[in-house]
Each structure stands twice: as C-alpha cells, then as structure tokens.
N, C-alpha and C positions, 0 to 999 in steps of 0.2 A: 871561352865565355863561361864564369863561372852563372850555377842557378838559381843561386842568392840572389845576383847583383840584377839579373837579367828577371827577376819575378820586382825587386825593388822597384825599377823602371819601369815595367809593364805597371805596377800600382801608381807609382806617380803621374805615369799617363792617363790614364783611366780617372784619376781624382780630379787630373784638370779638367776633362773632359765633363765631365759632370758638375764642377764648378760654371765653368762654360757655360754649360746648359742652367743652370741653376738661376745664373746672373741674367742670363735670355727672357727667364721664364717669368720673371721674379717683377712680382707686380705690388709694390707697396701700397694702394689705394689711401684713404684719408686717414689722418692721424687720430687717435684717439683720444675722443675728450676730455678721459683722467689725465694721460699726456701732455695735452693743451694746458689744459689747467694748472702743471706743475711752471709751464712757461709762462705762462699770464700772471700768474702771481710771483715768479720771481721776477719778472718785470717792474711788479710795481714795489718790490724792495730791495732790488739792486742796481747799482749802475749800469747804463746801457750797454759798457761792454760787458759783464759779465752777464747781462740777461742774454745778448749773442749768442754768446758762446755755450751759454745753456742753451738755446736753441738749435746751434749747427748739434750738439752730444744729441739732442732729442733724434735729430734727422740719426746720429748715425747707428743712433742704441735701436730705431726701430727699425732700421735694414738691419743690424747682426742679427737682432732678433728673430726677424722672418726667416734670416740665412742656419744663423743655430737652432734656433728653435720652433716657437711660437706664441705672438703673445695673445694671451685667453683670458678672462674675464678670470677674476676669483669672488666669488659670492653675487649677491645680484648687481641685477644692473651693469653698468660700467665702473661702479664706483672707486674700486680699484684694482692692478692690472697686475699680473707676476707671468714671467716667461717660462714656458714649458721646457724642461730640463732636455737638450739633447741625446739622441740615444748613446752608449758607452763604447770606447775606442775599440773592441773587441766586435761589434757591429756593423760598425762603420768598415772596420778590416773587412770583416764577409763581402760586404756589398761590394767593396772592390775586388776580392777574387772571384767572387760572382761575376763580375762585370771579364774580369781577363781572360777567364778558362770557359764560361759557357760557349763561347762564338766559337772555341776550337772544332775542326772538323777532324785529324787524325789523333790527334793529343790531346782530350780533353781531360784525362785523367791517367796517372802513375800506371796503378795495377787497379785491374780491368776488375769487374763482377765476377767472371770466369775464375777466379782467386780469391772469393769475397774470403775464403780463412785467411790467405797469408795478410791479404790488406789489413785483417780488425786487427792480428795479432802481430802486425809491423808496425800497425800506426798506434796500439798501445803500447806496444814497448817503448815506443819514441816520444809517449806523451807522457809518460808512468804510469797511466792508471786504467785500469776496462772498459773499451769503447764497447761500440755497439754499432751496427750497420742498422736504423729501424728498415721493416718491410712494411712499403707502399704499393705493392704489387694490385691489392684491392679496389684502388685507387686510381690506378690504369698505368704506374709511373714504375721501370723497374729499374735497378739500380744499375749504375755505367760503371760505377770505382769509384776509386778515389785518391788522395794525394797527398804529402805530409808539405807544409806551408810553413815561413819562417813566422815568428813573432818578437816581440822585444825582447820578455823576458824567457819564453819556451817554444818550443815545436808548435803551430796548431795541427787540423785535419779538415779535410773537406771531401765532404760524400754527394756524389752528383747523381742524379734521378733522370730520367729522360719517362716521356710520355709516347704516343703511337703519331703523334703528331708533330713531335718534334720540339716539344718543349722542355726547356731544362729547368730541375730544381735545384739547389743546393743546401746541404745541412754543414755548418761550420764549428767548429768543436775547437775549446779553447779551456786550459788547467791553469790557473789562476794560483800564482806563490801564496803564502800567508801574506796579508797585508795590502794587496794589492785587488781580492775582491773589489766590484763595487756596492757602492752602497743600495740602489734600488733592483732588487732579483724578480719583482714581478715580471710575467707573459706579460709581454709589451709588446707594438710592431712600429711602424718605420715605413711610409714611401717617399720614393723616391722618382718620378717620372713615373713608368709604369711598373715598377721592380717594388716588390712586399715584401718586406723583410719582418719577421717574429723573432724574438728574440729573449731568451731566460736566465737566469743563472739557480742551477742545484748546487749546493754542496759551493766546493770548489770548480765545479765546472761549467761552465759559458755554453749557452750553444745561440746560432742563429741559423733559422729559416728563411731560404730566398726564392723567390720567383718571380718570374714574368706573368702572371695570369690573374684572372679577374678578382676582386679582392674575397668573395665567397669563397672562391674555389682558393685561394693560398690559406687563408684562412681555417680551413676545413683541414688538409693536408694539414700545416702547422700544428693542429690541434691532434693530430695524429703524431705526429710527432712525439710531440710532446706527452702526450698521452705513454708512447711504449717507450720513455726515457726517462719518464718522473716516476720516482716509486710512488 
C-alpha cells in the first residue's frame, strides 16, 4: 500500500463524510427578497419559460451558496445580496487532515515531540523553507509531532497539539509556488460543525489553525499562533 495513495482515500472519505453532514444539516430557510425580486421582474419581461428557468437557477444558486459560502447582506438593508468568498483549497486541505489523523490512537503523527529538532529540520528541508514548531505549552496543549502531507503542487506539514483532556489541535503549513498565492492573506477562520479552523497566508506561506473547541478558546490559541509565526 503505497502512503500517498492510502492518505488520498482517507481525504476523500472524510470530505464525503462531511459533505454528508453538511447536506443533513443544511437548512435553506426563505428566500431572500433581493432574490425574489430579481425573479418577479424577470417574470414580467420574459417568457414564462425563461422566467422558470430563472427561478429553478434562483433555487439552486441559494443552496451553492449556503454549501460554498454565505450569502450576507452588502450595505444596508436587504438591498442588495453578494456571497461570502469560500475559505482557500489549502484550508479546506487542513480540515480534512484534521479530520484523518486527530482520531488516530497509536499513529497520530510521523515523528513524535520527543524529536521536535529532527521533525522542524525534516519537515523544512521537505518544504524548502524555515518552519517552526509554535509553543503552546502555556496554554495547556503540548506538542505530539508532526508529519509531512502531500499537496498538488508541494510537500505540506502538520503539527499536532494535544491538551490534558484529550483534545487535539492542529497547525497546517503550506509554501505556495510563485503564482499560485491566493488572493485574500487576511486572519480569517472557518467552521465547520464543531471544528475552528483560522487561517493566513505570510509571505509565501499558508498556515491553518484547527480544533474541536469552543470558539473563544480556538480563537485565543489561533491568535497565539499567529502571533509567534507573523513577524
């Protein structure tokens, strides 16, 4: 069994599963009356099939939308409507190794804390450029290891945390070619069921922040994070 091929499956399993969940969860409530309004008036200036057909697009642009994004008011009122930009494919990757490797009981990670040198200085050779283990020790969470992950175009990394209770975090690290940046690098975050996800881009480098816990307490961590990662 190659562990390529065996980490691809485990991701594809884990995205259905969470699609799954998503489609369960997923509660479109009433349509929105900037919305309505674009159907009501192309009613009264096109032909019945084509005002249809504009009406099944309305049903199905405001499920994507729930599914990719969100859609939010822009300026006051309702007046009119733009979908919140889904978080970036390098995010959405955490979440799913988050989702693979936290439930591990013997193997949750490569090489262990007990090695924290050779992991920084294996998993930046592998990445080309100078990681960093942050310490969350103050925090209550100290570090398990960590593990080098494939990506499309490069190696990621992912550094796992565990708390006295049992709960896992994960920081996910990700080098970015020329070009292939994305376009918005602000601290952003992400949930997902009960899983926080934070997430930045410095320089060329991606990270995201995961956990299972309440949304202060990932929050707070995250900002730590980030703190001993941002110059």
């Amino acid at each position: 069994m190659h562990p390529d091929d065996a980490l691809r499956v485990a991701q594809w399993q884990a995205q259905r599963l969470q699609l799954r969940q998503l489609h369960r969860s997923l509660e479109v409530g009433e349509t929105p009356a900037a919305l309505t309004r674009v159907v009501t008036q192309a009613q009264r200036r096109l032909p019945w099939k084509h005002a249809a057909a504009a009406a099944v697009m309305l049903g199905v642009g405001l499920v994507s939308g729930l599914i990719g994004g969100r859609l939010i008011p822009d300026g006051a009122g309702d007046a009119s409507l733009r979908i919140a930009t889904a978080e970036p494919a390098f995010a959405r990757d955490a979440v799913i190794a988050h989702a693979v490797y936290t439930p591990e009981v013997r193997h949750p990670v490569e090489v262990t804390a007990a090695d924290e040198s050779h992991l920084v200085q294996w998993l930046t050779r592998r990445l080309g450029t100078p990681l960093k283990a942050p310490t969350l020790q103050a925090q209550g969470f100290r570090l398990l290891g960590g593990r080098l992950l494939p990506g499309p175009h490069s190696p990621r990394a992912q550094f796992m945390y565990e708390d006295t209770a049992g709960h896992r975090v994960t920081l996910y690290v990700t080098v970015f070619d020329e070009g292939q940046i994305p376009g918005e690098t602000a601290f952003r975050s992400a949930r997902d069921g009960a899983l926080e996800s934070f997430y930045w881009i410095e320089g060329r480098m991606g990270y995201a922040f995961s956990g299972e816990l309440p949304a202060a307490s990932a929050m707070a961590l995250a900002r730590e994070v980030y703190r001993q990662l941002t110059p």
